[in-house]
N, C-alpha and C positions, 0 to 999 in steps of 0.2 A: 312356212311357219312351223317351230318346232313345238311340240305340247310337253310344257312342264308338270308333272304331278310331285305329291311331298316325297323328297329324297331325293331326286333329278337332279344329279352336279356335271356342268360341261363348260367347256370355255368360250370368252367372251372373244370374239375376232375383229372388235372393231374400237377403237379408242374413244370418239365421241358416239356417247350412247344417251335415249330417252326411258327412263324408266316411270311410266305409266300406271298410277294406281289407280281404284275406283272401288268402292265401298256402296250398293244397293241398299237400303233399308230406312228402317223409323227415326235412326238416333241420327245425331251429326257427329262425324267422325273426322280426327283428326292423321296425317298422314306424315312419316317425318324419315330423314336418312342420318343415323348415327356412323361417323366417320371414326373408326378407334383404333386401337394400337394392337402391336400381336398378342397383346394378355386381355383381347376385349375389354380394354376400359378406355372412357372418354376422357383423352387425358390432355386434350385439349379443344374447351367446347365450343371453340369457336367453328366445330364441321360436324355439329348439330342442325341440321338444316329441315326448317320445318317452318309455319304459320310466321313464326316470329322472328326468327332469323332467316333469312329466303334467300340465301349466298353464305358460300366457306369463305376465305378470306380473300384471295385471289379469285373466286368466280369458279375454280373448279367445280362446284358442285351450285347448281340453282334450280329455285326452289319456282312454281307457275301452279296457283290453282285453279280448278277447274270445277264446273258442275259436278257434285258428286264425287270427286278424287283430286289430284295432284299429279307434276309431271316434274320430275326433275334431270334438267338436265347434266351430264356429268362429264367433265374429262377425263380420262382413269389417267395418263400420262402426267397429269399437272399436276395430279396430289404427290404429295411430299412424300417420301418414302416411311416418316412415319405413320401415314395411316395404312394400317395393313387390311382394313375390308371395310366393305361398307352394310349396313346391315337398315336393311329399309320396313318400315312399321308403320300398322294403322293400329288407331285405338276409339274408345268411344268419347265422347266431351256429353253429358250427362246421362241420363239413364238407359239400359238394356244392356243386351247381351252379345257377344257376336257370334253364338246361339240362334240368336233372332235374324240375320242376316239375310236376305233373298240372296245376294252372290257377292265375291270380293274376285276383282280381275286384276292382274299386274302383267304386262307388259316390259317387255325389253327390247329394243328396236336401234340398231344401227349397221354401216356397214353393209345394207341390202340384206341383212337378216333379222330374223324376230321369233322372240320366245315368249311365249303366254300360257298363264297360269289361271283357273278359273274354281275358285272355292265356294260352297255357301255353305249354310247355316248348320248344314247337318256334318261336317267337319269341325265344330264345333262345341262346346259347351255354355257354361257361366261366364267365361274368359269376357277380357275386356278390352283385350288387345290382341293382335296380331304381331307375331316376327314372322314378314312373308318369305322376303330372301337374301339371302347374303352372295355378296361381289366382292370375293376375298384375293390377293397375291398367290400365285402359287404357279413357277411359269409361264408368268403373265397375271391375266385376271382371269380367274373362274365364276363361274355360280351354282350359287346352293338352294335347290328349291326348299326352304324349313318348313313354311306351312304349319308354324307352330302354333296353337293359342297359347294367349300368357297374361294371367290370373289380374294383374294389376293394369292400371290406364298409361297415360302419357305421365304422370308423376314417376312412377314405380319403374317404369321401363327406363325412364334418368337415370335415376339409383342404381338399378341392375346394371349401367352397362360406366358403372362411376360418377356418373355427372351430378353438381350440386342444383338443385330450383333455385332461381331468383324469387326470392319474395320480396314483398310490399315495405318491407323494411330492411334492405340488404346493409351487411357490413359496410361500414365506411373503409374506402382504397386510402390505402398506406399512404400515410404522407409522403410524397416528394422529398426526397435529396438534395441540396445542393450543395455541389463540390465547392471549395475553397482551391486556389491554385499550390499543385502541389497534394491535394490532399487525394487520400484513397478510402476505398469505399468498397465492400465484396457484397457478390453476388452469391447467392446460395442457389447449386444446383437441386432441381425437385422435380418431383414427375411432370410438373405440365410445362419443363424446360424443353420439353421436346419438340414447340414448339419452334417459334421464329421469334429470334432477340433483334429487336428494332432500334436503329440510330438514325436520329431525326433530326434535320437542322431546321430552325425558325428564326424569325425575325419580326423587328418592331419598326412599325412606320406610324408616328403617331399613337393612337388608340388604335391602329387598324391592325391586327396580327396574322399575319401573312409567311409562307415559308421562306427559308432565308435563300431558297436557289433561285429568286423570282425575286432578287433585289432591285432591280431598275429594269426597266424594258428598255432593250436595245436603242427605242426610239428614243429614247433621253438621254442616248450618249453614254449610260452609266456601264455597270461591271457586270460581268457574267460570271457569277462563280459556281465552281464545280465542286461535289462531293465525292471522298472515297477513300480508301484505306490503304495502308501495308499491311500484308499479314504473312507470319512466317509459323511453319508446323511444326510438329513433335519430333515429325521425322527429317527434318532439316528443310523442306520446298520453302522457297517464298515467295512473293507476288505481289502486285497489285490488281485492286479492282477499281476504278474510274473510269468515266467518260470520256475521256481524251486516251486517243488512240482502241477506242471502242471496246475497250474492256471490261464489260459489262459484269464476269463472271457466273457463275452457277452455283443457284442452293442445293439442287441434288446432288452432285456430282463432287468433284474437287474445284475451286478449292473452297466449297460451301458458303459463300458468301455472294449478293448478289445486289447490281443496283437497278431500281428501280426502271430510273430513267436520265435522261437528258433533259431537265425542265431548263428552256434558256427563255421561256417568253412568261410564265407565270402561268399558262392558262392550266396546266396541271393539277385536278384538283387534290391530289394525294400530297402533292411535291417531290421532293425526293429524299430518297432511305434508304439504306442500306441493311439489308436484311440477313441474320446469319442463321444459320441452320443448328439450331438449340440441339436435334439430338447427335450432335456431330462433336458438339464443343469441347471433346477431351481429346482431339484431333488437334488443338491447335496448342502455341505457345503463346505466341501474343499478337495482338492487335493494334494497330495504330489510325486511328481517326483522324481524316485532315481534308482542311479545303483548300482550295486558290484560284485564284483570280484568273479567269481564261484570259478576257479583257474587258478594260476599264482600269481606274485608280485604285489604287486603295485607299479605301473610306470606312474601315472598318467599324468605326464609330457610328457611324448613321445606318450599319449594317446591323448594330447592336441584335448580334447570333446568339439564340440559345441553342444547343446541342443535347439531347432527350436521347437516355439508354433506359428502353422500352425491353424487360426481361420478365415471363411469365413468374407469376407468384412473388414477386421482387416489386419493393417501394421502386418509381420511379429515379432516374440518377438523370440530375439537372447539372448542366456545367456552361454557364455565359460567358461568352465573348467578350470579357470586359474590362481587357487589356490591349489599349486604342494609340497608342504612342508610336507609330511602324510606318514605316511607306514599305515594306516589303509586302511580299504579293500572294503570300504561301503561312497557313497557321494549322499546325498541331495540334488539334483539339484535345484529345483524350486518349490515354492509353487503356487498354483491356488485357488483361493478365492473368493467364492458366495458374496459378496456383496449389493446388492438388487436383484436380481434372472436379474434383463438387463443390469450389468454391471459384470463383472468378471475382478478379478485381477491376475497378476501373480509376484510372487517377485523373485528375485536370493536370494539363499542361498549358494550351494556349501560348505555344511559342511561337514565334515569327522568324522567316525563312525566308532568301529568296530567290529559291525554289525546289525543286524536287530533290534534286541531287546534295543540296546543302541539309535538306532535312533526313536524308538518308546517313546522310555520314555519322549524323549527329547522335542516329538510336540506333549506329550499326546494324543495317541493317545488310548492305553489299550489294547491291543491285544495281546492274548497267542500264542509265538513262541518257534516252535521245530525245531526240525534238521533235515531240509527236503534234499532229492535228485532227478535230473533228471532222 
């Protein structure tokens, strides 16, 4: 075990790590890990991780309490590369001081190593919080023992590091989009774009609303359709990413775009998405959204798809499937369009195709396709 005191920075050697807090004393204290960017601001709060939210969005970071403190576990490899450190805090939830403390421990554990930190009361003053320590980028992942007090609670510690509070009466979310075929529609780039722009297909059965990759269960005889894109860059690369022939892609990396998954039976409970990496987006030119029928008919109609472009800070952008007249086996959902690298557009198309190579020709795109399988 290595003994952390305030100012002690060294590197983390181990990728799955347990960061262990615990808080002695009268008050009830709350324990929490702000996920933020290189200009320390939370500019995307959804790696806020604490009481109320207890997971980042993928699981990188989770949240486990315990008698007296929290445990959170963390993957440093899976966060996105825009979060540049992670910055872990206890505070009080109502009266005293952490001042008044008998001791505060925090832990770090993985890899067959372990760093511990042990502060009480006389490290302190009036303070109402603590910032214990930061697990920042820098040749990997470091850490910084702060050991700082800091003056305000779990409100004020929001505010300092950018995050808005939810209150009891939160703004009403932007209405909903929906495209007309043909019609276009921009995206406004903004700080919290740096997060992940989501494209989501659904579907209607009934009253019962369910995603659209989970149209029929195999056992029914019916279709199996798949989701996924074209996308071509700035600097000429182009590609696809879909499930047929396992092309799954990558959000960190190139070509920043990635899919979920293979949902062929429904049990899925996310579905599937196609996730792009917001702070990448002046990397690309354009976008092409589209499904097709692995197997099964086409039923597009009783398939009745909505397609959801899910963009931080941005009304939602709605475009239906609902143009049903086709036995072809392949549809164009929506195009996405770099336009000055801070505006991005999206248009409805809903063309039918059929298949890969007919739709390629169509939005030049240039790309050699063969006859892949899952």
């Amino acid at each position: 075990m290595t003994e952390m005191i305030r100012g002690y920075r060294g590197r983390i050697n181990a990728d799955a790590i347990t960061v262990d807090m615990r808080i002695s004393g009268a008050s009830v204290y709350d324990f929490s890990c702000f996920g933020v960017d290189a200009g320390d601001r939370l500019s995307d709060d959804r790696y806020m991780v604490f009481y109320n939210q207890t997971q980042s969005p993928n699981g990188e970071i989770k949240y486990t309490p315990s008698d007296g403190g929290a445990a959170f576990d963390v993957s440093l490899s899976g966060l996105p590369q825009s979060i540049a450190k992670l910055v872990f805090t206890a505070s009080i939830d109502g009266d005293g001081t952490m001042g008044q403390i008998s001791s505060h421990t925090l832990r770090i554990s993985g890899g067959g190593e372990e760093l511990a930190m042990i502060l009480n009361g006389s490290d302190f003053h009036d303070e109402r919080a603590i910032i214990s320590v930061e697990i920042y980028r820098k040749d990997g992942w470091r850490v910084n023992a702060v050991a700082s007090g800091f003056n305000g609670g779990l409100r004020e510690l929001l505010k300092h590091y950018g995050g808005e509070e939810m209150t009891d009466n939160p703004a009403p979310a932007p209405k909903p989009v929906i495209l007309t075929k043909g019609q276009k529609v921009s995206l406004e780039k903004k700080p919290s774009m740096s997060g992940e722009i989501i494209i989501n297909l659904n579907w209607n059965r009934g009253n019962e609303r369910k995603r659209l990759m989970s149209v029929f269960s195999k056992k029914e005889g019916a279709i199996d359709l798949d989701l996924g894109c074209l996308y071509e860059m700035k600097d000429g690369r182009k590609g696809s990413v879909q499930a047929l022939g396992g092309n799954f892609g990558n959000l960190e990396a190139f070509p920043y775009i990635a899919l979920d998954a293979d949902d062929r039976t429904g049990d899925t409970a996310g579905g599937e998405n196609l996730r792009v990496n917001g702070a990448e987006i002046s990397r690309f030119k354009r976008i092409l959204v589209y499904t097709f029928i692995y197997e099964g008919i086409a039923n597009w109609q009783d398939a009745d798809g909505t397609a959801t472009v899910k963009c931080p800070g941005n009304p939602d952008i709605i475009v239906k499937m609902d143009d049903y007249n086709t036995s072809e086996g392949m549809c164009a959902i929506a195009m996405l369009e770099n336009v000055n690298d801070n505006t991005f557009s999206v248009e409805k198309l809903v063309r039918f195709f059929s298949g890969h190579s007919e739709m390629d020709s169509a939005y030049n795109w240039g790309l050699r396709w063969v006859k892949g399988r899952k």
